[in-house]
MARBA-3410 file (N, C-alpha, C, O; in Angstrom, 1 decimal):
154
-52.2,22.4,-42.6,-51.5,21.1,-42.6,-50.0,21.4,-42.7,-49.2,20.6,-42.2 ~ -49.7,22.3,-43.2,-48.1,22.6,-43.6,-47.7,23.1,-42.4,-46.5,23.0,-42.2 ~ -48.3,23.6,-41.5,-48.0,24.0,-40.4,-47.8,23.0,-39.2,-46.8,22.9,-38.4 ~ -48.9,22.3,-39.2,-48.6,20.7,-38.3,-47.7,20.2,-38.8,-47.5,19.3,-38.0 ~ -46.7,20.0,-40.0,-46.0,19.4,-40.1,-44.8,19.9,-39.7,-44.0,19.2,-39.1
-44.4,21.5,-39.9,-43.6,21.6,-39.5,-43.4,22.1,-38.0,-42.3,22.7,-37.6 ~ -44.6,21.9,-37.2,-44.4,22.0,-35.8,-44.0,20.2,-35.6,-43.6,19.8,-34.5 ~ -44.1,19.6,-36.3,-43.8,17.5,-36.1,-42.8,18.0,-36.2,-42.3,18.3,-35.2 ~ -42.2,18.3,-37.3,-40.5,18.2,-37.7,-39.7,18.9,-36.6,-38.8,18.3,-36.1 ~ -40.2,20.3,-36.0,-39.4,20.9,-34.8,-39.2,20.0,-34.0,-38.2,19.7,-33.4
-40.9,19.5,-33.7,-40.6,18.2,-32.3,-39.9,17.4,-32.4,-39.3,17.3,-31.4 ~ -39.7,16.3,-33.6,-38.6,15.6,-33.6,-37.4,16.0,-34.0,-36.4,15.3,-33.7 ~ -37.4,16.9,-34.5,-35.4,17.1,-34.3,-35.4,17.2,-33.4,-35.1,16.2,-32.8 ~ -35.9,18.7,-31.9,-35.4,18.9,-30.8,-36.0,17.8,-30.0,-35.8,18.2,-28.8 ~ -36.7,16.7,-29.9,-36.7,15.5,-28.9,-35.5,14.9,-28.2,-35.2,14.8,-27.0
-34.7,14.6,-29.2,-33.3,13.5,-28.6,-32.7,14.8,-28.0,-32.0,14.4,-27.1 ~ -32.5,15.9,-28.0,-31.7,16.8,-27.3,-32.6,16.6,-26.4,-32.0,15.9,-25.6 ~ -33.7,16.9,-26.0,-34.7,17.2,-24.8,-34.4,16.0,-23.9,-33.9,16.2,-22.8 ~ -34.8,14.3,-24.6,-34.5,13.5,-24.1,-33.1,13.2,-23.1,-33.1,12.5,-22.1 ~ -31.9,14.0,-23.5,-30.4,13.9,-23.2,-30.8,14.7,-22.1,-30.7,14.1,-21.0
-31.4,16.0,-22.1,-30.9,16.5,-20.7,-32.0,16.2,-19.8,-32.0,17.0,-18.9 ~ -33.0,15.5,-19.8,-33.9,15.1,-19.3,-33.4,13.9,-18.2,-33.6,13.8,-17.0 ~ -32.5,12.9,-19.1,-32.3,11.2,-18.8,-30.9,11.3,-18.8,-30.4,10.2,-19.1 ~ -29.9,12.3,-18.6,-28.4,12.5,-18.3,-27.8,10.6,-18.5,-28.5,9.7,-17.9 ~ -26.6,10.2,-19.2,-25.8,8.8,-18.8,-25.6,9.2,-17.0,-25.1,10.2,-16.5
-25.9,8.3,-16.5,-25.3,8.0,-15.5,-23.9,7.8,-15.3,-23.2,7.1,-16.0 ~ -23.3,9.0,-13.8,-21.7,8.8,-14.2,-21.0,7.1,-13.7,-21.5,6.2,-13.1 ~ -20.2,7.2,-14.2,-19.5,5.7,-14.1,-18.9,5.9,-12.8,-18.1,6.8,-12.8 ~ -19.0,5.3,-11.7,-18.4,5.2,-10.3,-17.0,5.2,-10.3,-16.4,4.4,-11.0 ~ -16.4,6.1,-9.5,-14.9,5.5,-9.2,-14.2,4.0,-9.0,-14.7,3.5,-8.0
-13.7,3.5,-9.4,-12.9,2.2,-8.7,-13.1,2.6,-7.4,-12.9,3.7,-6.9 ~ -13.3,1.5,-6.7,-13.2,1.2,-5.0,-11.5,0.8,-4.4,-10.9,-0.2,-4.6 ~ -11.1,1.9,-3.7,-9.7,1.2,-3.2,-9.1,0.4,-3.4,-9.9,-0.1,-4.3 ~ -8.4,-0.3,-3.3,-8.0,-1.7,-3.1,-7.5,-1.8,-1.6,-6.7,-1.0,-1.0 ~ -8.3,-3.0,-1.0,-8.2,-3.0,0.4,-6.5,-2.8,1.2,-5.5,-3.3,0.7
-6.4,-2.3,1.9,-5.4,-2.1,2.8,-4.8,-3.9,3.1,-5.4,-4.8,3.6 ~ -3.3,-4.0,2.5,-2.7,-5.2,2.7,-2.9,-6.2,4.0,-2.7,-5.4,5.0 ~ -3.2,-7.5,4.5,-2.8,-8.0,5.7,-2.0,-7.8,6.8,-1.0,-8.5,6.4 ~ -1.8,-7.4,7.7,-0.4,-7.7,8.2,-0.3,-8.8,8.8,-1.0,-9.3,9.7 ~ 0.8,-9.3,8.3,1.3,-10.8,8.6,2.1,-10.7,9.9,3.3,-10.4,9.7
1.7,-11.1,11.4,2.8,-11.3,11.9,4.1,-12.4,12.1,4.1,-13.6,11.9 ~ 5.0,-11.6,12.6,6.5,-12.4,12.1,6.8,-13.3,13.8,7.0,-12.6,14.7 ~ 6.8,-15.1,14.0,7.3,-15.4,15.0,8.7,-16.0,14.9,9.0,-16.5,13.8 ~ 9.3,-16.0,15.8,10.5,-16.7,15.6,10.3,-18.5,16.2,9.6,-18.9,17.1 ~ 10.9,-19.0,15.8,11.2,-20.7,16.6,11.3,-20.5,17.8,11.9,-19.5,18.2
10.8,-21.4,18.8,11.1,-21.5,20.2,12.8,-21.3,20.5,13.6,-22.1,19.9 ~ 13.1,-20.7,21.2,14.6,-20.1,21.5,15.6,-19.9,20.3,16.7,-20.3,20.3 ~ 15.0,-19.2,19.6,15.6,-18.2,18.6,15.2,-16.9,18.3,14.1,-16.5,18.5 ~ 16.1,-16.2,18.0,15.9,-15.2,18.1,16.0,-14.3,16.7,15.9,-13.1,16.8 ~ 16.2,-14.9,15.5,16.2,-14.8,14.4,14.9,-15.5,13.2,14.1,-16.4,13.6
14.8,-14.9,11.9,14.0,-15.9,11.1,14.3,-15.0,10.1,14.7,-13.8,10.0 ~ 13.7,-16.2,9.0,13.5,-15.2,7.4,12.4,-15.6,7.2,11.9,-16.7,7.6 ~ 11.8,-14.6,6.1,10.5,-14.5,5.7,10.6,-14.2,3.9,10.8,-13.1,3.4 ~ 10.5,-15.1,3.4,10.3,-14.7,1.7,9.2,-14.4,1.2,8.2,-14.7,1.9 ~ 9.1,-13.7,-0.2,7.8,-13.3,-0.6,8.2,-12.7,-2.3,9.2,-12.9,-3.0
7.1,-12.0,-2.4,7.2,-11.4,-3.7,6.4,-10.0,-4.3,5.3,-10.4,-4.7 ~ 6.3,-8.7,-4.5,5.6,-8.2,-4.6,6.2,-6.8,-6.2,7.2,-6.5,-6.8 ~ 5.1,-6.5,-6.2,4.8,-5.8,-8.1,5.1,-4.3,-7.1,4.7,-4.0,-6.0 ~ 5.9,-3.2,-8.1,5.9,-2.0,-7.2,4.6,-1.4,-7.6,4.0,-1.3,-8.7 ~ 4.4,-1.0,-6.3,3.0,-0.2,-6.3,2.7,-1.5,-4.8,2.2,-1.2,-3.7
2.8,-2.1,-5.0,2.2,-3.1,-3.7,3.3,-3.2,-2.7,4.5,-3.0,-3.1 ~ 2.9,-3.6,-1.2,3.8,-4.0,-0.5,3.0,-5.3,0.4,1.8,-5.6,0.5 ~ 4.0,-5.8,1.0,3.6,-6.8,1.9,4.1,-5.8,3.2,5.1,-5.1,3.2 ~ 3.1,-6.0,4.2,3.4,-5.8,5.7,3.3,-7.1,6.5,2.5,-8.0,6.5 ~ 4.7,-7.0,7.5,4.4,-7.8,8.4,4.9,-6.8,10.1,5.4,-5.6,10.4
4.5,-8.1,11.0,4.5,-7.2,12.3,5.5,-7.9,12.8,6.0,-8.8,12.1 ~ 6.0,-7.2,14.3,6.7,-8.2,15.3,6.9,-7.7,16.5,7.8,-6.9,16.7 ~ 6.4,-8.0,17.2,6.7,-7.4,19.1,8.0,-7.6,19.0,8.6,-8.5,18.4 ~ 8.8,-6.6,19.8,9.7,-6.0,20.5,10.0,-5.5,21.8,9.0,-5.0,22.5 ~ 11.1,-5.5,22.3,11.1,-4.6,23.7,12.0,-3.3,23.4,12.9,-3.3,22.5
11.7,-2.4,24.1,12.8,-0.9,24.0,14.3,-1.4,24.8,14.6,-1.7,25.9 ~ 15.3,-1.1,23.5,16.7,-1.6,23.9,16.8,-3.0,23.2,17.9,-3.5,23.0 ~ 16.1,-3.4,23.0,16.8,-4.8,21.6,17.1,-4.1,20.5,16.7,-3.0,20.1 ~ 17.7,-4.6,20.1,18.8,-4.0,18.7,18.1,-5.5,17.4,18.1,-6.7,17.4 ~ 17.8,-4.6,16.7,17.3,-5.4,15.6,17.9,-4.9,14.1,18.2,-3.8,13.6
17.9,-6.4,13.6,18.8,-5.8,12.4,17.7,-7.3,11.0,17.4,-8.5,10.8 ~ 17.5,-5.8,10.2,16.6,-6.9,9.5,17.6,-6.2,7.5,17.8,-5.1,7.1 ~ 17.8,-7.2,7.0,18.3,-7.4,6.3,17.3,-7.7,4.5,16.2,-8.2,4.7 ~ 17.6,-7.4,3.1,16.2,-7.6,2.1,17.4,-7.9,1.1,18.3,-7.2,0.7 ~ 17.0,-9.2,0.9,18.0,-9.2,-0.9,16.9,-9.6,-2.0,15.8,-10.2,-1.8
17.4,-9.1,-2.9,16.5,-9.7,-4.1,17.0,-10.2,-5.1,18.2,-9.9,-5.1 ~ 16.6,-10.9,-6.0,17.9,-11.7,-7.1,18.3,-10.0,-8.0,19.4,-9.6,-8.2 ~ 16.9,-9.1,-8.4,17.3,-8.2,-9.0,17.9,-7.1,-8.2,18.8,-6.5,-8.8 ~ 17.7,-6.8,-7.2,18.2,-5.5,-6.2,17.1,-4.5,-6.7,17.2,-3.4,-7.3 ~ 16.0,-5.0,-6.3,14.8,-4.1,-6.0,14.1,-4.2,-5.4,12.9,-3.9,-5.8
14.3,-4.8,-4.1,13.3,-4.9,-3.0,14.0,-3.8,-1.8,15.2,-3.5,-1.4 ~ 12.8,-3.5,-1.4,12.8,-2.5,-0.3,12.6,-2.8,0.8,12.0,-3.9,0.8 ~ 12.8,-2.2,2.1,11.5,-2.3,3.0,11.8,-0.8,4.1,12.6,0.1,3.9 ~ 11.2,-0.9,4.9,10.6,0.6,5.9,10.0,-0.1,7.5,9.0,-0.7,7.9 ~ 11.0,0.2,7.9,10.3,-0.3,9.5,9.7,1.3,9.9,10.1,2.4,9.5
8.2,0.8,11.1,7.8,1.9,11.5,7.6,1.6,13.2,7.5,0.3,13.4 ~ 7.5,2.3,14.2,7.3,2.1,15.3,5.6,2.1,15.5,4.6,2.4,14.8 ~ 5.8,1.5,16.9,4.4,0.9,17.3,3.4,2.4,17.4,3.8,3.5,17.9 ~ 2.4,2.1,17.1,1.5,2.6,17.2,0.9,2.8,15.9,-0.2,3.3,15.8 ~ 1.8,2.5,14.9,1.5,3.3,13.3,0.5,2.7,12.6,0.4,1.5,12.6
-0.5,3.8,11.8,-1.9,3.0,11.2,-1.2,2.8,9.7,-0.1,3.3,9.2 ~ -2.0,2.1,9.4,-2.2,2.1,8.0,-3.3,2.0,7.2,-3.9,1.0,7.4 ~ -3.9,3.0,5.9,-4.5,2.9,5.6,-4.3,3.5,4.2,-3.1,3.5,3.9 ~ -5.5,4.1,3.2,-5.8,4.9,2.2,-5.7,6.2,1.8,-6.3,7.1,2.4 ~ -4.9,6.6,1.0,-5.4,8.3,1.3,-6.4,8.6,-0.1,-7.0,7.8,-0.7
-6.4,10.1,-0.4,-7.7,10.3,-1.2,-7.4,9.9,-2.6,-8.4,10.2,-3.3 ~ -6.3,9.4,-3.2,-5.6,8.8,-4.3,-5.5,7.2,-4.3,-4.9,6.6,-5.2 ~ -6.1,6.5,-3.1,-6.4,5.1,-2.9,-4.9,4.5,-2.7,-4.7,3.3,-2.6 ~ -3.7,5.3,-2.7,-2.5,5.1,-2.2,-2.2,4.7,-1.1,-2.8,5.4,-0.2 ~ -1.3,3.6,-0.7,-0.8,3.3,0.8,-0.5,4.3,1.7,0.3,5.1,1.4
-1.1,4.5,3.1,-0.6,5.8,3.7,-0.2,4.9,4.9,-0.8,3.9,5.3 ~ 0.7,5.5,5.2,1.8,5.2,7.1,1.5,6.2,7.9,2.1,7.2,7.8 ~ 0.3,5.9,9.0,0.7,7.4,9.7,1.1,7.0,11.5,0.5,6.6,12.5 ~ 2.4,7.4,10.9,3.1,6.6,12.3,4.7,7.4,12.1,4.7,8.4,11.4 ~ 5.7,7.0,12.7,7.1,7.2,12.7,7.9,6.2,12.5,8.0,5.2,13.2
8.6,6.5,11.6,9.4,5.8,10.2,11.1,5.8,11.3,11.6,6.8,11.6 ~ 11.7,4.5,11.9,12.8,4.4,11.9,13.7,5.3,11.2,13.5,5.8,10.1 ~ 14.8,5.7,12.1,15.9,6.6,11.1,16.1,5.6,10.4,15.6,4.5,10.5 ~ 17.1,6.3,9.3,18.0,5.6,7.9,16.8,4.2,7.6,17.2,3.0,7.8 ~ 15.7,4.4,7.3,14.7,3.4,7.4,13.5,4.5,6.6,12.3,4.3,6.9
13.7,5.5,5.8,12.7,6.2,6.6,11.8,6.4,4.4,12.3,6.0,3.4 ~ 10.5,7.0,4.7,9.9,6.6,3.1,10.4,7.2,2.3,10.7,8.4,2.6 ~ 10.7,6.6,1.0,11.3,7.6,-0.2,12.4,7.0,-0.5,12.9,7.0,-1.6 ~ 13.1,6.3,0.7,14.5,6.0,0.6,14.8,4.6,0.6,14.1,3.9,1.3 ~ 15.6,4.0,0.0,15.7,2.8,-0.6,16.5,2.3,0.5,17.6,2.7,0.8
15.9,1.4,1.2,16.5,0.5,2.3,16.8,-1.1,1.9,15.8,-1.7,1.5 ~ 17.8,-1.7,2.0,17.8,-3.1,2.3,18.5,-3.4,3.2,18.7,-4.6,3.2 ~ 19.1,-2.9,4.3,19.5,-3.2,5.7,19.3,-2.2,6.2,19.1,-1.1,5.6 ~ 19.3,-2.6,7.7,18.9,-1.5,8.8,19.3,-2.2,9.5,19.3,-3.4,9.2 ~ 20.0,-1.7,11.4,20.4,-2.0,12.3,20.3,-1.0,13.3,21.0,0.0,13.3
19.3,-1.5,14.4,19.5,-0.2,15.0,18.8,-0.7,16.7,18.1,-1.7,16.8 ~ 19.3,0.3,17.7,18.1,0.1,19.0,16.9,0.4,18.9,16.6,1.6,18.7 ~ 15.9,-0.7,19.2,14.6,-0.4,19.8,14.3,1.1,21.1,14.5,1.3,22.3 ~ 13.9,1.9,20.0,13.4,3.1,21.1,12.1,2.9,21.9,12.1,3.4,23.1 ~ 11.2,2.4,21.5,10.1,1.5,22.6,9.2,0.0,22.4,9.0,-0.7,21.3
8.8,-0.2,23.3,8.5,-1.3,23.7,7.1,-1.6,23.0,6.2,-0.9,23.5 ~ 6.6,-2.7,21.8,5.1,-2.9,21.3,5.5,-3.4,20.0,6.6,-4.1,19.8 ~ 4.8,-3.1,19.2,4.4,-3.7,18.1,4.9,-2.8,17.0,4.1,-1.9,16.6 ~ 6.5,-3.0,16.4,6.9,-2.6,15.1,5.9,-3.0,13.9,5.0,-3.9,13.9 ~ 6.1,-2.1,12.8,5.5,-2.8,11.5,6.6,-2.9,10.8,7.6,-2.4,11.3
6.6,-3.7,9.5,7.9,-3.6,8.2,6.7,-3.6,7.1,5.6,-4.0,7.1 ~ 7.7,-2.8,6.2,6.7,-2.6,4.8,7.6,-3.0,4.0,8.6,-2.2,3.9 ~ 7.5,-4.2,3.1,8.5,-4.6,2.1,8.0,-4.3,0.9,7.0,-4.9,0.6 ~ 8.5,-3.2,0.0,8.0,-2.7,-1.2,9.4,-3.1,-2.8,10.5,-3.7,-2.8 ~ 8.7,-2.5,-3.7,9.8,-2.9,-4.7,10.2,-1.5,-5.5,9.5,-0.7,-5.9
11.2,-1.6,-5.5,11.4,-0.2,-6.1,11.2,-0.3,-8.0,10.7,0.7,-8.6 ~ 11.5,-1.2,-8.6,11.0,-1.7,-9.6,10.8,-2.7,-10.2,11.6,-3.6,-10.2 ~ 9.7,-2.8,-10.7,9.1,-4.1,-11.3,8.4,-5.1,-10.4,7.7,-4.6,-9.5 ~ 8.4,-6.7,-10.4,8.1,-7.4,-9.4,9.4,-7.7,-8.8,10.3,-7.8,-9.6 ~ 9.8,-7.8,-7.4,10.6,-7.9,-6.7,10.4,-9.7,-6.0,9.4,-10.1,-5.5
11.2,-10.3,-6.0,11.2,-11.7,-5.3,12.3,-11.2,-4.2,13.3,-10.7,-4.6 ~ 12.0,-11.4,-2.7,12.9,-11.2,-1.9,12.6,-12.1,-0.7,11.6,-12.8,-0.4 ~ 13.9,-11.8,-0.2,14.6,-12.8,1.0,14.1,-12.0,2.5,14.1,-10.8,2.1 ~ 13.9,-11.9,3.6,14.1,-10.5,4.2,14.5,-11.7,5.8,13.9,-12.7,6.2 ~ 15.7,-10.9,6.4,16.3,-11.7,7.4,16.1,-10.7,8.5,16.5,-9.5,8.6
15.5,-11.5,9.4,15.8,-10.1,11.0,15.6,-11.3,12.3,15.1,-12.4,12.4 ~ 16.4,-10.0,13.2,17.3,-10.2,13.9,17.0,-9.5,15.2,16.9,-8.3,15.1 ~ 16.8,-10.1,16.4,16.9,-9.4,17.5,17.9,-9.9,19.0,18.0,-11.0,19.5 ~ 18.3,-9.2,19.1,19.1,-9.2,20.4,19.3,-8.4,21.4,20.1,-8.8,22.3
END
């Protein structure tokens, strides 16, 4: 009898350990990306050649918008903010956008000069080197950003 008992006692202490590596927690899934922003395309008024676009964005986010172009228009797109922390980043046509393996915004395209990532832009003016579909990425360098953004082609 003293022996059945202390083979019960072995079994229930070492159970709940048995049980643990038997029935492991399930790992908790990563967060899922957060989807890749809209791009908004940008039109102007019937025989204009200008427009502004307002908005608002938290840093870590940006708004994208688009705009057809021809190679040799000179475009000049302009960003104020009440605080002076709005950004933005023109890229030429062809550029993707998507995720990288840190669920961060990735550009994989070619960044306008003096336009270019990292670097705090609120004007740019420059010639169209080809003809298609520019992007702009208006970002905040801190905090939430309320901005104006004015552009310009000629």
């Amino acid at each position: 009898m003293r022996r059945l008992l202390s083979l019960a006692i072995v079994l229930l202490l070492s159970w709940p350990m048995a049980a643990q590596a038997a029935d492991p927690t399930p790992p908790v899934p990563a967060p899922a990306a957060a989807p890749v922003p809209k791009v908004r395309p940008i039109f102007f008024a019937s025989g204009s050649s200008r427009g502004t676009i307002g908005g608002h964005v938290m840093r870590g986010q940006h708004d994208l918008y688009s705009l057809t172009a021809t190679a040799g228009q000179i475009m000049t797109v302009t960003v104020t903010a009440p605080d002076d922390n709005a950004t933005f980043q023109i890229y030429e046509p062809g550029t993707t956008v998507g995720r990288d393996a840190d669920g961060a915004l990735e550009f994989k395209g070619k960044a306008l000069r003096a336009a270019v990532e990292g670097e705090i832009a609120t004007r740019w003016s420059g010639r169209l080197p080809v003809r298609g579909i520019y992007l702009l990425e208006v970002g905040s360098a801190r905090g939430q950003a309320r901005y104006s953004m004015d552009i310009r082609l000629d």
